[in-house]
N, C-alpha and C positions, 0 to 999 in steps of 0.2 A: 165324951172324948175331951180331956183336959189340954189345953195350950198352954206349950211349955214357951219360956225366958221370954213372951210378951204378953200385955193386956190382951183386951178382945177390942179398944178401939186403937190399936197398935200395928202399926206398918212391919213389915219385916225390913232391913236393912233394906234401902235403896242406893245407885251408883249409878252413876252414866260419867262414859268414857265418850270426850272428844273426838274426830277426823280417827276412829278407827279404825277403818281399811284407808288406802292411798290414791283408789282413782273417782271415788265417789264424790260429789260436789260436796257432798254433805252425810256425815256417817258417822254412828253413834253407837257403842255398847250401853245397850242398858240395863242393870239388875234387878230383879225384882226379891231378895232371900237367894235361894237355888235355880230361880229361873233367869235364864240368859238372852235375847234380843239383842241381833244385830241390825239396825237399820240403818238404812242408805238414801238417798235424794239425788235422783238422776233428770236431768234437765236434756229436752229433747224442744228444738225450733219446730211453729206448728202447734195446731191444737187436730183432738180428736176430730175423725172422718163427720160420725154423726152430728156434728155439731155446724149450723146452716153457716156461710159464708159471712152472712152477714153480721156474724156474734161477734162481740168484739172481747169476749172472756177470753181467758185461757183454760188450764186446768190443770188439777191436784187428781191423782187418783194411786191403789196403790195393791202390793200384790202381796200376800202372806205366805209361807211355806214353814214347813217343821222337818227338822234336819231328822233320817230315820231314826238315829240314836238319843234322838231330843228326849223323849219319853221312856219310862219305867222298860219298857217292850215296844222293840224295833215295829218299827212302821213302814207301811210302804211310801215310797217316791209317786210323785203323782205327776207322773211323766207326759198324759197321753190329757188324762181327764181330772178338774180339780173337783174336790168330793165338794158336799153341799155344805159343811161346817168350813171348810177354807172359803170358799166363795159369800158364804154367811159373816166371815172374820174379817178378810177383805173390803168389803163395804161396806162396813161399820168401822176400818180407822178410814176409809178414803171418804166418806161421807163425814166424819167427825173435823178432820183437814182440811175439808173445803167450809167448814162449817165456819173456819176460824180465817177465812179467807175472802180479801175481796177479788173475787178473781178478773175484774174488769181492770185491776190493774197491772197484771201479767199477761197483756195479750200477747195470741199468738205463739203462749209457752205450754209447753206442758211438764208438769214436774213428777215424776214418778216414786212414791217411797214405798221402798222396798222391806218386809218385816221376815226375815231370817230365825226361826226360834232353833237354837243351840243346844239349849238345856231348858227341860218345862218343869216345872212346878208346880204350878197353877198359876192364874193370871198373864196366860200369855198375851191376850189379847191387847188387854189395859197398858201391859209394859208396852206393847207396841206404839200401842197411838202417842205414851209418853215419849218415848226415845223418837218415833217417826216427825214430833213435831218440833226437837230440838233438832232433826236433822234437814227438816222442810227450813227451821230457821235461820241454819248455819248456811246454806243453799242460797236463802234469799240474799242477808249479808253479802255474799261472792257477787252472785247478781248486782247486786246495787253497785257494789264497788267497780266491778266490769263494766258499767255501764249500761247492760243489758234490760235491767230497770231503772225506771225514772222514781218509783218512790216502791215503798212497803207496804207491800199489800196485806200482810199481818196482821187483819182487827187487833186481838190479842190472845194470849197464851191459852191451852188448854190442857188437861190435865185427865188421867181415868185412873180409875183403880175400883177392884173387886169389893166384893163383900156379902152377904148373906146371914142364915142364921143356923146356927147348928148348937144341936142340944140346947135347944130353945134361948139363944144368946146369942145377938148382931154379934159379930163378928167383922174385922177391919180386914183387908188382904191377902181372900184363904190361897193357904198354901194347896196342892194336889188332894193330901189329907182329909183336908176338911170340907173343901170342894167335893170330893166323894164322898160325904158325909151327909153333907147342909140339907136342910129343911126346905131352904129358901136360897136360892142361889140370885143373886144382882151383879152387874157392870154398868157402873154410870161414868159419864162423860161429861164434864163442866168445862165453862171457861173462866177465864180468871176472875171476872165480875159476882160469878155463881149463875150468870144462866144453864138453862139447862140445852143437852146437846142428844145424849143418850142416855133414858134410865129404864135400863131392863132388868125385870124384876120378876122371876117364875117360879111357884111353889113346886117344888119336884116330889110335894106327898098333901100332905092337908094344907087345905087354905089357910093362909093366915091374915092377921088384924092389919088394918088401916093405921094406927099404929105402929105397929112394928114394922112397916112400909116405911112411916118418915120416921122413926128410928135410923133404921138401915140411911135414909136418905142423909139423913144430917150426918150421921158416924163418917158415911163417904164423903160429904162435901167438907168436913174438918182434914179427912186423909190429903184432899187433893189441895187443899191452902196449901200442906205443906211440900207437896211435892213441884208446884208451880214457885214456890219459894226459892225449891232448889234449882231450878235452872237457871237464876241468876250468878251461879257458882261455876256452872259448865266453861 
């Protein structure tokens, strides 16, 4: 299966749109090719119940959904119960957000981002935690400004994006396509320094080399330089 009008360690066109919706502290469109992510950053006084009194954190956490028409074939609304791949997606960008976070210095808050998939394509997950964390940062910014924080709790930036191997060739940002395809399907998670946050990595037929592991690894930590670059543009 040949990839048309880019390389194989080639991003699809990326875009993130600022204050997106109008009541959200912080909200961001962001594109991944054909895939569309809206996220939000809602600020509630207060930290989580199970969390002892004596904590003085706050906390980052965050919720996912897929609009029915987001996908090739309508999907159902997960009204009642959230299936195990949404609650699996969800706590891989809220775990990835607090990863980038000191949260001993937001006591008291809790910030919620919210990941809306619109249109998928493949990568939804990765667009989110990208867009979720320009919208965690526009959130904090307000914060600081309001007074409501005393300083940035921000360590620094993070960034995700896909990739895998298909027809035996790493591949950068699979689209739906190729994700239905792949050999080897990965989502990693970096922060701007290149530590690592999230790198999952699961053979979906034969095993493959220890090589082509850091293959895959380096092709995604060149994608996400460039995508931590772009948020200086937001």
């Amino acid at each position: 299966m040949k990839r048309e009008n880019r390389s194989n360690n080639e991003m699809r066109e990326i875009k993130f749109t600022k204050d997106f919706t109008k009541h959200a502290l912080g909200s961001v469109l962001v594109e991944f090719g054909d895939t569309r992510v809206i996220t939000t950053a809602s600020v509630e006084e207060g930290k989580p119940k199970w969390m002892d009194k004596e904590d003085v954190r706050g906390w980052v956490t965050a919720e996912y959904s897929l609009l029915p028409s987001a996908p090739n074939t309508r999907c159902q609304r997960e009204r009642t119960k959230v299936s195990g791949r949404t609650q699996e997606i969800q706590r891989l960008i809220g775990r990835s957000l607090r990863a980038c976070v000191d949260l001993t210095k937001m006591p008291d808050l809790t910030i919620t981002i919210d990941a809306d998939v619109i249109q998928a394509d493949g990568g939804t997950r990765t667009a989110s935690i990208c867009g979720g964390f320009l919208a965690l940062k526009i959130a904090v910014e307000k914060l600081i400004k309001e007074g409501k924080l005393k300083e940035n709790p921000i360590i620094e930036p993070i960034g995700a994006i896909s990739a895998g191997i298909v027809d035996g060739e790493v591949r950068l940002d699979l689209d739906y396509i190729e994700d239905s395809h792949a050999q080897v399907d990965s989502n990693i998670v970096l922060t701007k320094s290149g530590k690592i946050i999230e790198f999952q990595t699961t053979a979906e037929g034969a095993p493959y080399e220890q090589s082509q592991m850091i293959e895959i690894f380096n092709t995604a930590q060149n994608g996400i330089k460039k995508i931590v670059d772009m948020y200086e543009k937001v």
